[in-house]
N, C-alpha and C positions, 0 to 999 in steps of 0.2 A: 504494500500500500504506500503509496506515494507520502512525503511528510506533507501538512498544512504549511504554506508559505502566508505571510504577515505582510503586503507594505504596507508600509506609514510613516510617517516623517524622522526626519532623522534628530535625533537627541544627542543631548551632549553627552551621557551615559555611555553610549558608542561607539564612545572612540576608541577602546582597546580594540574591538572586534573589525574595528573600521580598518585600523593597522594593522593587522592581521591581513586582511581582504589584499589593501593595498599594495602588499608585502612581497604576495605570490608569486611566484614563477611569472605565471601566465598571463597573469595582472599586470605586472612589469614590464614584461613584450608588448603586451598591446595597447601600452596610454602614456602617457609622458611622466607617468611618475618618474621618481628619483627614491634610492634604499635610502638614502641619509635624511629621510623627510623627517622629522620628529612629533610628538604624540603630542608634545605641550602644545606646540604649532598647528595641529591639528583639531583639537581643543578649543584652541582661541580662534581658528577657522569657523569652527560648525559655532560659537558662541554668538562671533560678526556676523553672520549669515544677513544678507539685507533682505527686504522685500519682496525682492525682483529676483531672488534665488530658493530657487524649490529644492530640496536634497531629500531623497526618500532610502529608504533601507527595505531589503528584502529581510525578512526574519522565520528560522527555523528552529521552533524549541529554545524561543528566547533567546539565540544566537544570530548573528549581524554577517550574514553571506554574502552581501552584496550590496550595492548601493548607486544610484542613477542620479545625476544634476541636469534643472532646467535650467539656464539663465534667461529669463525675460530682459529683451532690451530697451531701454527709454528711447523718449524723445521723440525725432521725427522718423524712429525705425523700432515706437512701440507696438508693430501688427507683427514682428519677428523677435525670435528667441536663440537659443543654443542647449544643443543636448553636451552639456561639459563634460561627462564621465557616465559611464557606465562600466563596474565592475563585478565582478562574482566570484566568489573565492575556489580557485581551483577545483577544489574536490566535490562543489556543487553545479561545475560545468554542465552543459545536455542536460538541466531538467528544467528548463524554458523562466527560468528565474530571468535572465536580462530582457527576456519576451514582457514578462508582469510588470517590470521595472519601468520598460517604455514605454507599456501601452498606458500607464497610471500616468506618468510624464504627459504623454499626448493628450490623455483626456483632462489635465489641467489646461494646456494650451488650449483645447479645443473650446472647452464646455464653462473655462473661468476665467481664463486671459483674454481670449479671443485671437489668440496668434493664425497668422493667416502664414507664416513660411515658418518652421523649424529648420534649423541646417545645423549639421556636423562633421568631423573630420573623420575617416577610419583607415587606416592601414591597410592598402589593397590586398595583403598576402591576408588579411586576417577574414579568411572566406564566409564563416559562419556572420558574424558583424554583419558585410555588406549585406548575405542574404536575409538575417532579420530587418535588417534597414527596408530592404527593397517591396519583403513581403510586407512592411509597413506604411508603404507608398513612398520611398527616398528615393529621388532620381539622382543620379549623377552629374554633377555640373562642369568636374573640371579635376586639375591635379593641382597641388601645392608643393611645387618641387622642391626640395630639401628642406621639408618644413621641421623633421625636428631629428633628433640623434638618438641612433639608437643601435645599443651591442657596439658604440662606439663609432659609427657610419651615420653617417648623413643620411634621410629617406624621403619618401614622396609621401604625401598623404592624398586620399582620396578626399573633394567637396562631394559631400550629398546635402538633397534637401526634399524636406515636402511642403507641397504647397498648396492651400486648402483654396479652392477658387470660389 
């Protein structure tokens, strides 16, 4: 039987499990983290959280597997947002946690923000990514060449976006 998955907002309580998540293998290939990020720092991140910044946590048995950020943007490009992270701790990979995480993300853009474009970055080798992207309606816009470092190498990131007409 499958476990019961939890989202809901992210708490400062969190953050060990949060540094955990972040930690991973697999979490570190695929997002711009950094090992040397620290807890208190992290801490005083989820604390500033402003307005315009959604952070949700997946949760199993009261433990913190994963976790998705919205940025809503101001101004004269408050109809658009940014999906800033989405991570899942390793060993809860393939059981559609990042799938809950973004569909709870979109349905605050859709149904409380009113965002009309979401767009993101992802790592073209990171196949499974793209394809929850696409089956969530993300098109492809473009590449960002050597947008960040990674294993020590320079890489491309994928632009995606959805856009609700």
């Amino acid at each position: 039987m499958a476990e019961a998955v939890v989202i809901r907002p992210v708490r400062v309580e969190d953050v060990g499990d949060l540094e955990a998540v972040r930690h991973q293998p697999g979490v570190l290939d695929g997002t711009l983290n950094i090992p040397s990020e620290r807890l208190l720092d992290r801490r005083r991140r989820i604390e500033d959280l402003g307005s315009n910044v959604h952070e949700l946590v997946a949760e199993i048995d009261a433990r913190v597997v994963g976790t998705a950020g919205l940025i809503a943007f101001q101004g004269r490009m408050n109809h658009a947002g940014e999906i800033a992270h989405i991570m899942v701790h390793d060993e809860f990979q393939g059981r559609r946690i990042g799938r809950q995480l973004l569909e709870a993300l979109l349905d605050i853009a859709d149904n409380y923000l009113g965002l009309v474009r979401v767009e993101l970055l992802v790592y073209p080798d990171n196949e499974g990514a793209v394809r929850l992207y696409e089956s969530l309606g993300f098109t492809h816009e473009g590449i960002k060449r050597k947008c960040a470092r990674r294993r020590g190498r320079l890489v491309d990131a994928a632009m995606m976006a959805r856009i609700r007409e």
